[in-house]
C-alpha positions in Angstrom: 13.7 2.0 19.4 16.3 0.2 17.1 13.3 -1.5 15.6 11.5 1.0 14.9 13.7 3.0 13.2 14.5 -0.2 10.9 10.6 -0.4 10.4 9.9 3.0 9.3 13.0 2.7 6.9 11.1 0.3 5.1 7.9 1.9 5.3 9.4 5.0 4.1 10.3 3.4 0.3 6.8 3.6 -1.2 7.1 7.6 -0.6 10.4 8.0 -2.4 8.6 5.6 -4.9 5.8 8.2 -5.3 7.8 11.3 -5.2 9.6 9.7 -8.1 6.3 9.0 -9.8 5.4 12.4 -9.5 8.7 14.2 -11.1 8.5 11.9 -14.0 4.5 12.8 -14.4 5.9 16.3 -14.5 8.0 15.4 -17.2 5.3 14.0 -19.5 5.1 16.6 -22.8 2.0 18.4 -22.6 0.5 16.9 -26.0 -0.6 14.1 -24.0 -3.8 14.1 -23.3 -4.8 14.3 -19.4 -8.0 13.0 -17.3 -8.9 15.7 -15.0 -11.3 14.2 -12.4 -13.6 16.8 -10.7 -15.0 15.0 -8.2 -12.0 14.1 -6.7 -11.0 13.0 -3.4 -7.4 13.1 -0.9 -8.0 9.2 0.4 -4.4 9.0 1.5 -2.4 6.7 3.5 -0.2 7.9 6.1 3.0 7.6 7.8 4.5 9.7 10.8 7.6 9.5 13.2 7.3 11.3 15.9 9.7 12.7 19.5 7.7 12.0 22.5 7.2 14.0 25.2 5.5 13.4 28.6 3.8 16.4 30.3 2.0 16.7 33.3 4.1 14.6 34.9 5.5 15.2 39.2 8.2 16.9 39.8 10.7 14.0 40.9 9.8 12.5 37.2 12.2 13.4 34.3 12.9 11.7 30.8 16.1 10.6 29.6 17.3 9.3 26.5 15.2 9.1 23.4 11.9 8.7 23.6 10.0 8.2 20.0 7.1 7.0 17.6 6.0 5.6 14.7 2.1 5.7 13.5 1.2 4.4 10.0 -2.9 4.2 8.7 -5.6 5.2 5.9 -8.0 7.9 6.1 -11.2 8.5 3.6 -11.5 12.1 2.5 -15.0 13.3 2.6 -15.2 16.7 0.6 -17.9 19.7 2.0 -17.6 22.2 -1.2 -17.8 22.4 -4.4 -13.8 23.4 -4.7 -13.3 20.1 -2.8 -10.9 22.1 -0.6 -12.7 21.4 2.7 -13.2 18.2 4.0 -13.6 16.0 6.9 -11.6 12.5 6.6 -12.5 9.7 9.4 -9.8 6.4 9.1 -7.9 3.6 10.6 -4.5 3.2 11.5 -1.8 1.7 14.2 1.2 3.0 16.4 3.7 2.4 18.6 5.1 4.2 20.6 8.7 4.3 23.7 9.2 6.5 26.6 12.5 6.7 28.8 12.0 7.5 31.8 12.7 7.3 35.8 9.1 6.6 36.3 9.5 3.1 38.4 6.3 0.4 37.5 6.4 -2.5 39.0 4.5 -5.1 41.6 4.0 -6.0 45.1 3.9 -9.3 46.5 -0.1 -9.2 47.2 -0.2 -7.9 43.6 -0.6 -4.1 43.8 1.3 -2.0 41.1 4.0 0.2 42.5 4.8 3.4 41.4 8.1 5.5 42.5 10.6 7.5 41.0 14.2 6.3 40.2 16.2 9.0 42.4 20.1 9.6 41.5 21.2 7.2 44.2 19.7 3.9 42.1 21.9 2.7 39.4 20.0 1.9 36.5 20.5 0.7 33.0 17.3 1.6 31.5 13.5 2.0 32.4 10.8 2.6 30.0 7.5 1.9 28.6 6.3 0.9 25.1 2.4 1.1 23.8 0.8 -0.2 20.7 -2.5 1.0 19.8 -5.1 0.7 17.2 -6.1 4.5 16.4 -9.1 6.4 14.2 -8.3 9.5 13.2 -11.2 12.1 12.6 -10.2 15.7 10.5 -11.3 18.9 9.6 -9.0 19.8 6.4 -8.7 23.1 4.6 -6.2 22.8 1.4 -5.1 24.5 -1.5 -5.7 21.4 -3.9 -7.2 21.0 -7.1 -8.1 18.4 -9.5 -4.5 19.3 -11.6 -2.3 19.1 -9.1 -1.1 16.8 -5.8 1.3 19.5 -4.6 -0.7 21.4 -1.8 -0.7 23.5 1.1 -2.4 21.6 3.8 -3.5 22.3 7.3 -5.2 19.6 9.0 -7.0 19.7 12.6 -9.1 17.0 14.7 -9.2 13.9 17.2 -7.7 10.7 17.4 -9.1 8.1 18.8 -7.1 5.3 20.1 -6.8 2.1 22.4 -3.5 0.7 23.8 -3.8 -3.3 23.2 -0.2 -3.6 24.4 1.7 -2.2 27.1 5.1 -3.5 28.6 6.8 -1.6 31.1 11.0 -2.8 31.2 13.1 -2.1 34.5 17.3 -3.1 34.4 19.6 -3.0 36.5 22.6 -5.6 37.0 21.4 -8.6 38.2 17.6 -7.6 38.0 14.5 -6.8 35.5 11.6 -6.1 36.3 8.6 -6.3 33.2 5.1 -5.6 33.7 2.7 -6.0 31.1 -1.0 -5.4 33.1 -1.4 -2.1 35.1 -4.9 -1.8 36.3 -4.0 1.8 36.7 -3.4 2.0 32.7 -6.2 3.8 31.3 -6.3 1.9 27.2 -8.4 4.2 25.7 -7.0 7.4 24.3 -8.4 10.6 23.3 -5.7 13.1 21.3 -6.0 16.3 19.2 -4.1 16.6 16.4 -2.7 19.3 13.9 -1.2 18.6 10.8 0.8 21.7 8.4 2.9 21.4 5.4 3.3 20.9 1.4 2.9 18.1 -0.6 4.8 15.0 1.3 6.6 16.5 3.7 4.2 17.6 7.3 4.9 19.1 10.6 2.4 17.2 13.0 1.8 17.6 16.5 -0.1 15.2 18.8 -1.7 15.9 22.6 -3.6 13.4 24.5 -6.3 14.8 26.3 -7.0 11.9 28.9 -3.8 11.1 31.4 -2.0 7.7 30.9 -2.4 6.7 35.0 -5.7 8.5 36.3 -5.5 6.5 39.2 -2.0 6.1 39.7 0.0 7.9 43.1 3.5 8.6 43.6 4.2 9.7 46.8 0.6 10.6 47.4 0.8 12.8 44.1 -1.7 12.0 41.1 0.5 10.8 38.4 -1.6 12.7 36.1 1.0 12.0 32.9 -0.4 13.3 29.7 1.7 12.3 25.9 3.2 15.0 23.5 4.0 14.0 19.7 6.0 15.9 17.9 7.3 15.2 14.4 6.5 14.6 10.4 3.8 12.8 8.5 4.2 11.6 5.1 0.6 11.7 3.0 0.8 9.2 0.3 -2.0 9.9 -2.4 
């Protein structure tokens, strides 16, 4: 998680870079002449950190520590009135995401993943799995722009569509780690809705995948029918 934090901090500068662009266009007199463009549209890039959440999940599985997420990408506006204040946007982006866990993944000898819950009687350093996935947003937005202004209300609804092109699964304990990198039981491709509210920079979004993580996976002859929750803030950067 340490590098993620360190990557979003860098990620982060072009905002304060545009927020700083912005005060300073608000400062321009107003016998300057300005190009108002009616046809415009909100392509923005975007960048979100998220808390992670697993739901769904049995009842001897619990999180622990901090489990988090960072998601960064470019989405094309595609304007439905003449206002230009409903649209649909479709885009591209990336993520990655860590959860900490006592959900046990590892191998048998003949190959066969294991699944089993870390009870209070193993001793454990840490256990956890990290994902990276390429993602494509789709959105229905409603705003309160116009062709003045970039300091809006927003509220933005839809799917993401995603597919996990790495997964690593980290077990230690003194004097043994365990890493697993190919689960059959992983399912790769991801189907989330999304929701999206705030002003100007600054977004409250929420995340819920639709499809579980391990369809097939058992624990204790229990589905382990996991499902993801995101919460967190997304930066729009016009």
């Amino acid at each position: 998680m340490k590098k993620i934090f360190i990557l979003f901090y860098f990620l982060l500068l072009p905002i304060t870079e545009v927020m700083a662009q912005e005060e300073r266009l608000q400062s321009i007199p107003d016998t300057v002449p300005r190009i108002i463009d009616s046809l415009y549209r909100e392509d923005q890039f975007y960048l979100g950190l998220s808390f992670n959440l697993i739901t769904n999940k049995p009842k001897e599985i619990s999180q622990s520590g901090f489990s988090g997420g960072l998601q960064a990408g470019f989405v094309r506006d595609i304007p439905l009135n003449k206002r230009r204040n409903i649209s649909i946007a479709a885009g591209l982006g990336w993520a990655i995401n860590s959860y900490s866990h006592n959900l046990f993944i590892g191998e048998d000898s003949n190959g066969e993943s294991i699944f089993r819950d870390l009870n209070d009687d193993i001793e454990y350093d840490y256990n956890r799995f990290s994902t990276q996935l390429i993602e494509a947003p789709i959105e229905f937005r409603w705003r309160t722009s116009t062709a003045e202004t970039y300091k809006f209300w927003r509220i933005y609804t839809g799917l993401r569509l995603g597919y996990i092109y790495y997964f690593k699964s980290s077990f230690s304990q003194p004097g043994n780690q365990v890493t697993q990198t190919d689960v059959p039981e992983l399912d790769r491709f991801r189907l989330g809705a999304t929701f999206t509210f705030g002003y100007n920079t600054f977004n409250f979004h929420v995340y819920y995948s639709l499809n579980s993580l391990f369809p097939d996976a058992r624990l204790n002859g229990e589905a382990v029918d996991v499902s993801m929750l995101r919460l967190g803030l997304m930066f729009y950067i016009l």
